[in-house]
Structure formats: structure tokens, C-alpha cells
N, C-alpha and C positions, 0 to 999 in steps of 0.2 A: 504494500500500500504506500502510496506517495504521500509524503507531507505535505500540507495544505489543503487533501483531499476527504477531510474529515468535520463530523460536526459534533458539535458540545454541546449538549440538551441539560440543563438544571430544571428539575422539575420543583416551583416554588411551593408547590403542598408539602413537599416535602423540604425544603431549604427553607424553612421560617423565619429566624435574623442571622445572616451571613457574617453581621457586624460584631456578632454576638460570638461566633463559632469561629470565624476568619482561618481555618481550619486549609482547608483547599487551596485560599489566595495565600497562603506561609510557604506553603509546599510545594509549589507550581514555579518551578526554574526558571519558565519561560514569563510569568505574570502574565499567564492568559484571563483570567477572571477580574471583573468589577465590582463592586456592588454602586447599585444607585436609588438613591431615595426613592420611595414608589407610591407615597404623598406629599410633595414636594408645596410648603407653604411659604410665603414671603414672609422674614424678618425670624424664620423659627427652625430651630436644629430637627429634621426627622428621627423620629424611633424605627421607622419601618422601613426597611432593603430591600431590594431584590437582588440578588446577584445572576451574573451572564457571563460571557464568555465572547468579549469583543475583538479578542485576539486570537481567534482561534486558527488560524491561519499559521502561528508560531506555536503551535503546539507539538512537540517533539513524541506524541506516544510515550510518554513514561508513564501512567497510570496510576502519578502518587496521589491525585486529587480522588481519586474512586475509591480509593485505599483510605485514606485519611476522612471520608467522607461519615460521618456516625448517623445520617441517615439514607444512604445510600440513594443520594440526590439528583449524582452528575453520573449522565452515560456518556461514553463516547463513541461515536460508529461512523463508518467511512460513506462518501455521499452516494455510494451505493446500497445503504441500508447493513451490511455486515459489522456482527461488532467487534469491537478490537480486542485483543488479545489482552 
């Protein structure tokens, strides 16, 4: 499988505060993941994240983020639908 050929799916049912866990973005060599406020109000710090994977395109396949993951939140699979190893 070629790199760059791959997508990152976080599913937020199950990734609740990213901000909280930052578990995946520690561990990820590459800094592929974000979190971004996902009520975003003027003049106020949010409680609530979502996290994504805006880099996913530098993702080297090491699988520490699936690994590290305590709700088993992020897949990863090649944009042919197979998943990675």
C-alpha cells in the first residue's frame, strides 16, 4: 500500500474529549490529528473537541494511534476500503 493512499476515520461516539485523552495526538510521529472546538462561541474557551485527522496524507502506517486509542476510536484503511495491518 502507498502512502498517502489511506484514510483516518475517528469515530466521535466514541472519541468524547480528545482534549481530555490527547492520547493519539502524543503518539503520532507524524502529528497527523487535530482537535477543534465543535461549539465554537465568541469571547469563550470551549469544553467540547472533536478530533480529525487533517494530515492524513503524512501518515507513515505505524498504528500507534489505534494502539494507544482506550476507546478504540480511530480506524485506519487504504482508499480502497482494506484495513491496514
Amino acid at each position: 500500500m502507498k502512502l498517502g493512499n489511506i484514510k483516518i476515520e475517528v469515530d466521535g461516539s466514541k472519541c468524547r474529549n480528545p482534549m481530555e485523552c490527547q492520547k493519539c495526538m502524543r503518539v503520532c510521529p507524524q502529528v497527523v490529528f487535530a482537535a477543534i472546538p465543535t461549539k465554537p462561541k465568541k469571547y469563550e474557551l470551549s469544553k467540547d473537541f472533536s478530533l480529525f485527522a487533517p494530515f492524513e496524507a503524512a501518515c507513515v502506517l505505524c498504528n500507534l494511534c489505534t494502539s494507544v486509542c482506550p476507546n478504540d476510536a480511530i480506524k485506519i484503511t487504504s482508499r480502497g476500503g482494506e484495513k491496514t495491518p
